[in-house]
N, C-alpha and C positions, 0 to 999 in steps of 0.2 A: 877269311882272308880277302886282302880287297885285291883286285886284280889289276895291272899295271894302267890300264885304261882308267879304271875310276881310280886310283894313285892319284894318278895327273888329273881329271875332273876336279877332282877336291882341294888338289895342294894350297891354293891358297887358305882354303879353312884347314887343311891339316898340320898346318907349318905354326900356326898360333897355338901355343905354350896351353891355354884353356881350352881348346876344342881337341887336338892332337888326335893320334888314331883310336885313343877310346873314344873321345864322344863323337867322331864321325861313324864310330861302332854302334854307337847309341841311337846316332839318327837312322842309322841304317836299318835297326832291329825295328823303327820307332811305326806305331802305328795311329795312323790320325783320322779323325772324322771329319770334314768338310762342310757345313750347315750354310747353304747356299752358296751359289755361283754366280754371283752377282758382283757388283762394286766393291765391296770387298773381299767376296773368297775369289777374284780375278787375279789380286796382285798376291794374296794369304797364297793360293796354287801355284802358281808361278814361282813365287822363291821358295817353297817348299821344296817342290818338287826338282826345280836347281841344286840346292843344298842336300839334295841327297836326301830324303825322309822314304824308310824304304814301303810303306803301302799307304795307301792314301786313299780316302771313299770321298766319292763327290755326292752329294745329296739336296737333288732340286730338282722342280716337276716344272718349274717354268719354261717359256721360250724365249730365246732372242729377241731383242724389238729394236725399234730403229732408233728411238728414245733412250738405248741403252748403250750405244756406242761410243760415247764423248765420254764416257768414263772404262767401259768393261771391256778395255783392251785387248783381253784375248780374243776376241770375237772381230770376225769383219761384217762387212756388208751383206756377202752370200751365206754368212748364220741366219740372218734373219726368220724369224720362224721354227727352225732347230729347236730340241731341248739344248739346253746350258749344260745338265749335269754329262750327256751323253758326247757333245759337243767339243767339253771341254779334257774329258779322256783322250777325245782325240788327237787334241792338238798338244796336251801337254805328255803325250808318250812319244812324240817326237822331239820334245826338248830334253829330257832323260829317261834313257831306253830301259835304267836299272829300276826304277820304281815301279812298281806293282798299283796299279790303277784301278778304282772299279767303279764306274758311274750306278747310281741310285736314281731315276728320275721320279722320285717319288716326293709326295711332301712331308714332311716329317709328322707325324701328329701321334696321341694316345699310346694308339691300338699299335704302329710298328716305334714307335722312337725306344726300344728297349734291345727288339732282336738288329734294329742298325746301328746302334752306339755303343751295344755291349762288348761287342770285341775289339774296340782302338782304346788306346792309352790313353789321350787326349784328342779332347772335341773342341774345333771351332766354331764358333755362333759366326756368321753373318748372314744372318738375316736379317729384313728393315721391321720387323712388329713385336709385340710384347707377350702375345702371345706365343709364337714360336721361342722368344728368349726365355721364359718363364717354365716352357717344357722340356728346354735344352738344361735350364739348373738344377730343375728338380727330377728327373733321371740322372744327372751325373751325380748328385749328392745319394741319389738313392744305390749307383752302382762305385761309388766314391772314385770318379775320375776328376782330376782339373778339366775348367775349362778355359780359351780364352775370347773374349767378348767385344768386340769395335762397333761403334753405331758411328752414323755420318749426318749432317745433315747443314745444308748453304753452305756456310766457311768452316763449320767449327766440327769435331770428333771427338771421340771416347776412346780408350780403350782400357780394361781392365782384367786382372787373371783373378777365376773363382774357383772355392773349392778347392784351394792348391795345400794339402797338407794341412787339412784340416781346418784352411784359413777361410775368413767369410764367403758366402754364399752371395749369388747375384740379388736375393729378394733383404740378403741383408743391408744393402745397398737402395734398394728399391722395394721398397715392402709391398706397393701399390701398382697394382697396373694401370697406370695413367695414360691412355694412348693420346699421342701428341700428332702434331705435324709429322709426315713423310716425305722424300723424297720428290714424288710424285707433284705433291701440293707446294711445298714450299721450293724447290730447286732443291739443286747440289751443285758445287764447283769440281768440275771432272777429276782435276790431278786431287782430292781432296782422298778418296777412297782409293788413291793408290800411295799417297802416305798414311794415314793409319793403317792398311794392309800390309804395312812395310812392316808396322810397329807390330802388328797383330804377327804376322810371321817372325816376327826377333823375338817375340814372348815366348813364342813354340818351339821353337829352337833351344832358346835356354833351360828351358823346361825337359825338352827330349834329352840334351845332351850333359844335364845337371850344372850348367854353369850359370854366374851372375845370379843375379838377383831380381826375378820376375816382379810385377805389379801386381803382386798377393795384397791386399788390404789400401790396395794404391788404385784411385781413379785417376788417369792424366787424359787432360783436357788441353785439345791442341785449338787455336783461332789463328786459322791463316790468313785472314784477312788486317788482323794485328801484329801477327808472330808474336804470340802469346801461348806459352807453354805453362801449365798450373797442375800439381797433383793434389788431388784430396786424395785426406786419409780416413779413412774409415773402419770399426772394427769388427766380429763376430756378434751376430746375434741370435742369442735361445733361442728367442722368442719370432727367426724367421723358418718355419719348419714347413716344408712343401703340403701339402696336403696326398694324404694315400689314396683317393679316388681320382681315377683319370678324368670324368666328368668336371673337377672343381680344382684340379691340382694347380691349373694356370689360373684361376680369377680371384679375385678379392682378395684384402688385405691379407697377410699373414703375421701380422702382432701389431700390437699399438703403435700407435705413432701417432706424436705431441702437435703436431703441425694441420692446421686445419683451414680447408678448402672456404671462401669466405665469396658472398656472393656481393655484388655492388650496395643494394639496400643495407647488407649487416654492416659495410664497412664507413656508409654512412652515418648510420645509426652509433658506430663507433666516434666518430669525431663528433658527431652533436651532441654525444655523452662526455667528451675527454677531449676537445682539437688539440691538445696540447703532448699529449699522451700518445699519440699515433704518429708513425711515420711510414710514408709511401713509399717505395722503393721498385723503381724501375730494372731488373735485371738482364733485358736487352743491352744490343749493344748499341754506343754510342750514335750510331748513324742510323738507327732503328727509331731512339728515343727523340735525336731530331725531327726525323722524318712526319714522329704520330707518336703524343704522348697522352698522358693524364694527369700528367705534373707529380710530384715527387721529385726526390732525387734518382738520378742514374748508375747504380751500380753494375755492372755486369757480372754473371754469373763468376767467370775465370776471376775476375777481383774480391769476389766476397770475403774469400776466406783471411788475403793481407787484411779487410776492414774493417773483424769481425770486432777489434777492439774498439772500434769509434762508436759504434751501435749506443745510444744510448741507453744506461739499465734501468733496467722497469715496465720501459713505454713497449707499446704492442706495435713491432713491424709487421708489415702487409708488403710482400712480394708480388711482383707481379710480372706476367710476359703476353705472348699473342697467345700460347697454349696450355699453360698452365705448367706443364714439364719443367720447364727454367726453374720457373717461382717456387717449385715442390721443392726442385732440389738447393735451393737456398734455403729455404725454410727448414730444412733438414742438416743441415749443415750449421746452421743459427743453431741450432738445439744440441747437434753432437757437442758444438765447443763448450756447454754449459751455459748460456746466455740467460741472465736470468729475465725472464721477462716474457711475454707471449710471441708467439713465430703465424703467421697467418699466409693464407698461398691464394692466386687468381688467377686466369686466363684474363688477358684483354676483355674490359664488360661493353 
């Protein structure tokens, strides 16, 4: 039974017809795992722990930096240097006293990601690398929990729910560990990781309290710099199975995939056998491709999928961006819709 105090905390989520006192029951019982305290598990903890989510594990071995405050809001100036995971217990037991807290300052890897994720329902990823995401899918598929997943990066965000009810897995999505641009290197726009963290926290909700309709098999891809909202759909695949050795369970491919990395020489060697037969395809965005090109056309990743019909059939497109990330996930997406014809992917040469 809730107690007249959290009554009133909640009313406004208990009064709506779809959440009502069962699934504020749900979020109560609901236990979560936290995968960084960073730019996105800042705003992910924050309304969680608002909304009533009744245990919650923080889990991050970093510190404060002064580089991290234009976005990681819960933190002020005198964090600086602090752990984050410990940090942010602190501050967020003062925002609600009813949640059960427990900082992990630890990194996630191998040897503990099994005894720290094994006892919550659902796990959040926000971490910035592919190797921590690849370790976060393949323990939750192996102890069959959802998970839900936000990457950030300049303008633009992810967010996607894996694993949810038997539905695709994050390597079905990403077979390849492609390490791209970070944060770090490329920028981010501060309020950027506090709207996908919004999104990433509405996914966990829905998911705890059994309502709506999560982004199971659904990638949305937000560009703030356009206000541009786009979902890929994607589906289950066999053939993404993690591997059972902790040594190799993060790296390398995990099944085929049609789409192939193309170095400047082969793609030469392409048009001097066929110019007619190839098309180049810029997948930056607009003000990117003005900026610094290599001629082609300019598609952007968020517009691929309206344009997959114009694609001419036959001819071999070559994708391409500054890190290759972009270009992969085009090229993959070329191939999901059945496109007959070859799919090719690059990094700026």
């Amino acid at each position: 039974m809730f107690t007249p105090i959290e009554r009133k905390r909640y009313a406004r989520q208990i009064i709506m017809p779809e959440m009502g006192l069962i699934g504020q029951e749900k979020l109560r019982t609901g236990k979560v795992a936290v995968v960084g305290a960073g730019g996105l598990g800042c705003p992910v903890l924050q309304y969680l722990v608002a909304a009533g989510v009744g245990e919650i594990a923080i889990i991050d071995d970093d510190t404060v930096d002064l580089t991290n405050l234009h976005r990681q809001i819960l933190y002020a100036a005198d964090d600086v240097g602090k752990n984050k995971a410990i940090t942010a217990v602190e501050k967020l037991s003062v925002l609600n006293p009813f949640v059960r807290l427990t900082a992990y300052p630890d990194r996630l890897n191998a040897e503990n990601a099994a005894d720290l994720l094994n006892g919550y329902d659902l796990i959040i990823d926000g971490s910035d690398n592919f190797e921590t995401r690849y370790l976060v899918n393949d323990f939750c598929v192996e102890l069959n929990k959802p998970f839900v997943f936000g990457s950030i990066l300049r303008f633009e965000g992810q967010v996607s729910v894996f694993n949810y009810r038997g539905g695709p897995t994050y390597r079905c999505l990403f077979p390849d560990a492609e390490e791209g641009d970070n944060c770090a290197e490329a920028g981010v726009m501060g309020v950027l990781p506090g709207i996908i963290g919004t999104y990433m926290a509405n996914e966990a909700i829905k998911i705890l309290a059994g309502i709506g309709e999560p982004l199971s098999g659904k990638l949305l891809v937000i560009n703030t710099l356009s206000n541009s909202h786009t979902i890929f759909h994607f589906s289950k695949s066999e053939s993404a199975v993690p591997s059972k050795s902790p040594e190799t369970r993060v790296s390398g491919p995990s099944g085929k995939d049609d789409a192939h990395e193309i170095s400047f020489d082969e793609f030469e060697a392409l048009q001097v056998a066929g110019p007619d037969q190839v098309l180049l395809v810029d997948v930056r965005e607009y003000y990117e491709f003005e900026a610094d090109n290599f001629g082609g056309e300019n598609i952007p990743l968020s517009e691929i999928p309206e344009n997959i019909a114009h694609f001419p059939a036959g001819k071999k497109i070559v994708f391409y961006c500054n890190s290759g990330k972009r270009s992969l996930q085009a090229a993959k997406l070329l191939i999901q819709s059945g496109y007959q014809g070859q799919s090719f992917w690059a990094q700026r040469w």
